[in-house]
C-alpha positions, 0 to 999 in steps of 0.5 A, spaced: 929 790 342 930 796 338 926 802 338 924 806 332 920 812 334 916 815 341 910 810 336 913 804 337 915 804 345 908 807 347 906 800 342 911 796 346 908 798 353 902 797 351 904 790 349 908 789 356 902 791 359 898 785 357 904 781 360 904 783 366 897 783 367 895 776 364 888 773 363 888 771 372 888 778 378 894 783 378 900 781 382 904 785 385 909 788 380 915 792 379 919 795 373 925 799 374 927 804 368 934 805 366 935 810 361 939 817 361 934 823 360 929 823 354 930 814 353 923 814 352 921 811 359 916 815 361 913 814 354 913 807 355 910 808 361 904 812 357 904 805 354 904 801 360 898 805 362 895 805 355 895 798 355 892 797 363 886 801 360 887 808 364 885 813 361 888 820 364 894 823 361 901 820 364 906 826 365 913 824 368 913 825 375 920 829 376 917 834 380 913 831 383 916 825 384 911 820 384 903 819 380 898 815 381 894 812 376 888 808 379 887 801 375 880 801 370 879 794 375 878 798 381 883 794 385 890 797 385 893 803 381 899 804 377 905 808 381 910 813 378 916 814 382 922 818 379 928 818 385 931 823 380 931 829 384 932 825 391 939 823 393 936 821 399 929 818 399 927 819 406 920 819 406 919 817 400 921 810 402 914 809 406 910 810 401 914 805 396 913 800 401 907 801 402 904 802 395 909 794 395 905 791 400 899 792 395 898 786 391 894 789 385 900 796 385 904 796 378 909 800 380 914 804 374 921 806 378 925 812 374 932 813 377 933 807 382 940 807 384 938 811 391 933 807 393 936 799 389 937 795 395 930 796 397 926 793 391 924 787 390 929 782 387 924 779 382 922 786 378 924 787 371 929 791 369 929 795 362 934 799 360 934 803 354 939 806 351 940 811 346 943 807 338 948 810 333 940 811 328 936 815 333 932 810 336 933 806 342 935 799 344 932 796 350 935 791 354 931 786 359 932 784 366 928 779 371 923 775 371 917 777 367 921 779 361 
């Protein structure tokens, strides 16, 4: 899939939004986001949240590491983890596993590599990369695809 401008990925998080979701209860949910700096994977999660009905701003978790988002439905929360700055994940670890443990959690994860043995093997992968026109290919792993 190719990606033209912050529009159109923020258009596809949305759409991603109503695919993870379905018309039945949330399941539990992970999405690992692979991409250098400025890919656009907070720009799809604006999307993602857009399309689950949040209201709030998102911003990008690097300093904070991880947000949470609660979902319009009262169950659940949509979760932002960036392991960035976290070569070592330490106390981080217990509130991913916990947050993974709720069956209504979506949960987005930048800069996984830390922590990859860790996450559920049935997540969707998004890796977006940079093209030769300025815009962005995006490329999908794992079963919600």
């Amino acid at each position: 899939m190719i990606i033209n401008s912050e529009q159109e990925m923020i258009d596809f998080g949305k759409q991603f939004a109503d695919k993870i979701t379905g018309s039945g209860p949330v399941e539990a949910k992970v999405i690992e986001l692979i991409g250098d700096v400025g890919a656009g994977k907070t720009t799809f999660t604006r999307g993602l949240a857009a399309g689950l009905g949040i209201k709030e701003p998102i911003t990008s978790p690097s300093f904070t590491i991880s947000k949470s988002y609660a979902l319009p439905s009262g169950k659940g929360h949509l979760i932002h983890y960036d392991f960035y700055r976290l070569p070592d994940p330490g106390l981080m670890l217990d509130d991913l596993n916990e947050n993974l443990q709720n069956p209504d959690n979506i949960i987005i994860i930048e800069w996984g590599e830390s922590i990859n043995n860790l996450l559920p093997n049935d997540r969707t992968i998004i890796k977006i990369e940079y093209n030769e026109t300025g815009g962005r290919d995006l490329f999908f792993e794992g079963s919600k695809t």
